[in-house]
N, C-alpha and C positions, 0 to 999 in steps of 0.2 A: 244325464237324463235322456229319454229313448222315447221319442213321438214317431208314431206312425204317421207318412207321407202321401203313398200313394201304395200299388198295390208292389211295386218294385226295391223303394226306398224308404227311410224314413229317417228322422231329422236328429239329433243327436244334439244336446245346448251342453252346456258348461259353463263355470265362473271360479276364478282360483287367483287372488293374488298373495305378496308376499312382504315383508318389510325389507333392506339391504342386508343384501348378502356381500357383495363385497364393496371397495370405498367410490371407483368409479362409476356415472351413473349412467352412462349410458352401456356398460356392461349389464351393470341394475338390471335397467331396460330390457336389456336382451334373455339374460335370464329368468326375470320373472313373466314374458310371454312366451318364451320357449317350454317352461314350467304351467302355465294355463293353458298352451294348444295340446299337453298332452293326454290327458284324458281322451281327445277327440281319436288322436291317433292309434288309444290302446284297447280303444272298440272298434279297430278298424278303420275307419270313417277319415274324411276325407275334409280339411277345416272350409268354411265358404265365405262369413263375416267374424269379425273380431267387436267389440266396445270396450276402449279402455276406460280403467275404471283407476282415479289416481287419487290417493288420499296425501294433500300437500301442506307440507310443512315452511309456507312462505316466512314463517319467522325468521328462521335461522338459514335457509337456505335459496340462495336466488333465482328467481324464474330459467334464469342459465340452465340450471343443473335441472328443472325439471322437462325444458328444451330437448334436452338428452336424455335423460330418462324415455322420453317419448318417441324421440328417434329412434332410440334400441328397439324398441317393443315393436314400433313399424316396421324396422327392417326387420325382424324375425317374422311378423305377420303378411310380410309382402314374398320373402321366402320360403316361407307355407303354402304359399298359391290365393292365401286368403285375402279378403280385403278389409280395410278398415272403414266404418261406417259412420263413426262418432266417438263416442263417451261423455264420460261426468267426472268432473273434476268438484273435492269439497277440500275445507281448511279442515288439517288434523297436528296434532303434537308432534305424531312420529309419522316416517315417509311409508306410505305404501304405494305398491304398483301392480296392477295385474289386468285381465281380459275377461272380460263375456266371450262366447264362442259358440259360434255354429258351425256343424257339418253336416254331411249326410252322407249314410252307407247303406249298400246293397243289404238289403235284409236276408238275402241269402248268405253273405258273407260277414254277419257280424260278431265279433267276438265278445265273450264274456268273459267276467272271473273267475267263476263258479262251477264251469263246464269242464275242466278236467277228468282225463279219465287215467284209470288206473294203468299204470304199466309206462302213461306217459313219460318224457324225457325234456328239462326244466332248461332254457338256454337265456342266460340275462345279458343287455347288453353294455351299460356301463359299471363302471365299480362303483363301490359302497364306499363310506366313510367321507360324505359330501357335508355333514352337519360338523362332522370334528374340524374336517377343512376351512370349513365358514367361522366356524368358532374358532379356531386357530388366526383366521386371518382380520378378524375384530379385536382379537389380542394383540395385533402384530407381532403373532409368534409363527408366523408361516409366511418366508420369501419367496417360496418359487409355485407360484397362484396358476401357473399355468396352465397347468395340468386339469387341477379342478374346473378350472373358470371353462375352458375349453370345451367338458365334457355336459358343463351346467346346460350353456349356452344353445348344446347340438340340441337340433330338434328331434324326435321323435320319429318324426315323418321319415325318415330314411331306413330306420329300421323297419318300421310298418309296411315302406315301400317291397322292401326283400322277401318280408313275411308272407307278401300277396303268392307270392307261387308256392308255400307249401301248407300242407294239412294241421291248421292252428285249432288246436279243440278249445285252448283257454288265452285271455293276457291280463295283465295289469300293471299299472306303471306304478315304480318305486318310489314312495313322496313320505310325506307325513310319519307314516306310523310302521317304518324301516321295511327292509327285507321280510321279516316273521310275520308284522301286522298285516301285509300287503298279501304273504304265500298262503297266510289264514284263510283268505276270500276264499283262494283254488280247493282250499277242503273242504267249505262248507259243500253241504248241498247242495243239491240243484234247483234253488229256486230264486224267487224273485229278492236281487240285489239289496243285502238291508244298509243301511247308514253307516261310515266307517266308525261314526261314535259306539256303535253297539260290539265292536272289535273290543274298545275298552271296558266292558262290563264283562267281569270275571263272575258275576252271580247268576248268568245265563245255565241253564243247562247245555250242554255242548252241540252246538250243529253239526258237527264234522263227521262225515260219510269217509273220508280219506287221508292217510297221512303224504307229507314229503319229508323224503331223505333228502337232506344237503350234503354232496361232497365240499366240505370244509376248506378241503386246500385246493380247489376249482374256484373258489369264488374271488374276484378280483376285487382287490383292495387300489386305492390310490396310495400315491408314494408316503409315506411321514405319516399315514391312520395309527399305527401299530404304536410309534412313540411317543404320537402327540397323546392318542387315549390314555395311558400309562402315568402320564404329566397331567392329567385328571383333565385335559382341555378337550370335554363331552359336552353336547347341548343340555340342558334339560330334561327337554322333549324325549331324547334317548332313552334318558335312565326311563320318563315315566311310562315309555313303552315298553321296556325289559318289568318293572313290578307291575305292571300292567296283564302282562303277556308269557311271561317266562313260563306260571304253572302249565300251560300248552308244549312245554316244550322238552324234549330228549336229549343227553347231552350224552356220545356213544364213544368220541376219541377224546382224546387229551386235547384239550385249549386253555388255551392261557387264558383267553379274554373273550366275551363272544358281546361286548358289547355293539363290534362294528355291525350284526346281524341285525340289531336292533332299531341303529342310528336314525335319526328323522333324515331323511335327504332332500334335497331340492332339485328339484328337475331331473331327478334320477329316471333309469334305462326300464326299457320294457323286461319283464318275465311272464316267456313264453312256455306253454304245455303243446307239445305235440309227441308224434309219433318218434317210438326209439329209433324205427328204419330210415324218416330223416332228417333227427337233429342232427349229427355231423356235417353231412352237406349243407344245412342250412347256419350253422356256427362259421361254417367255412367263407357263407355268401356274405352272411354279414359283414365278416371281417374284410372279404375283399371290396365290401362296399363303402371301407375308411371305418366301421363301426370297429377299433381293432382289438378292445377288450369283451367282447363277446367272447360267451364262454359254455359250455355243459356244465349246469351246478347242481343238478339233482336229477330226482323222478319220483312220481306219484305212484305211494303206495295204495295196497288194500289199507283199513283204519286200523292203527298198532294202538298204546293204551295212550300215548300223545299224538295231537297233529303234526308236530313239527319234530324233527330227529336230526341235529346237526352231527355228521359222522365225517 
């Protein structure tokens, strides 16, 4: 959400928690406010206070663990630059954790979903297939967590940081409603941001001014996506964004599987629309800034008869 400030700035809120993603909780912690300061980072904007917001399940689990939980999400918040102000803790069945959020960004410099322009050049910067992973590791059918847990955890902020020096027309951060749901935004139109719920109704008539081509094998996957999906170990949420969303979508090369396009993620990578002259240098910056799955995975077309064209 986007309040005007002053005639230079303005104010930017947010709120996003999540239930465990994986079994330690002060990783918990860290991923589910690394996953609510990103909205601030994928318009730009700069985080200033944080309110945890903890829905606790003192039944079954001890004040310890919610200890930690809270420590995670501090030290993510205190890594952000941002501060902690408070929160509200209430009793629930199952554990939730996440943040309130404020920022502020130059109103010169803010980014949207929506602003893409044609001809642009698509650069994401963590891999896909973070819901299978979670799913996978609530199974305990996934031992080597590292990977994922790693990429959950990074904040946002470092890529936004790198972003600052070049010609960003669009962004949006990869959560919820996968890669397709999220690249939907960059076609629509260009106007006032509607509700991701409205991604989900397929009885709209079509907003979309633009398509994107995905290069297919540009897109980075985490390690075990490809076998664990196959072994049917998918979220839900995945599938109900693929019937949701599919009729949007082109299918141009051979794939075997395109559910990882779909996947709900958690605290997934920014995707950026800029200029084709300097996505390469800037896929380059990333990487050399530790972000090292950054990648080129598409470009905005003129509008073909789908928005979406996985090729």
């Amino acid at each position: 959400m986007l309040y005007n400030e002053s005639d230079e700035y303005a104010m930017l809120s947010s709120v996003d928690f999540i239930t465990p993603v994986v079994d330690d909780p002060y990783i918990y912690g860290q991923i589910a406010a690394a996953n609510a300061l990103s909205d601030i980072f994928a318009m730009g904007g700069i985080a200033k206070s944080a309110l945890n917001l903890l829905m606790w399940d003192s039944v079954h689990f001890d004040v310890k663990v919610a200890n930690a939980i809270l420590k995670g999400g501090l030290d993510k918040i205190t890594e952000s630059g941002a501060l902690l102000l408070g929160g509200h803790t209430i009793k629930d069945t199952e554990q939730k954790y996440g943040l309130s959020v404020n920022g502020v960004v130059c109103k010169d410099r803010i980014w949207r979903n929506n602003t893409a322009q044609e001809n642009d050049v698509l650069v994401l910067t963590k891999p896909l297939g973070s819901g299978i992973l979670t799913t996978a590791i609530k199974a305990r059918m996934l031992h080597n967590q590292e990977e994922v847990i790693k990429s959950m955890a990074m904040l946002n902020l470092y890529a936004m940081q790198v972003a600052q020096n070049y010609e960003i027309h669009a962004c949006t951060d990869i959560t919820g409603f996968g890669l397709i749901g999220h690249a939907l935004e960059m076609c629509r139109a260009n106007i006032t941001k509607k509700s991701h719920s409205s991604l989900l109704d397929s009885t709209q008539n079509s907003p979309y001014d633009k398509s994107i081509l995905f290069y297919t094998t540009q897109i980075p996957l985490f390690e075990n996506t490809k076998e664990l999906s196959k072994m049917g170990i998918v979220p839900g949420g995945s599938y109900e964004n693929k019937n949701a969303l599919s009729h949007q979508v082109q299918i141009q090369s051979q794939i075997d599987d395109d559910i990882f396009y779909y996947d709900a993620q958690t605290s997934g990578g920014l995707l950026f629309a800029l200029p084709f002259a300097q996505a390469k240098a800037f896929a380059y910056d990333l990487r050399k800034a530790g972000i090292t799955y950054a990648n080129i995975v598409g470009e905005i077309l003129p509008r073909r008869e789908k928005a979406i064209i996985l090729g």
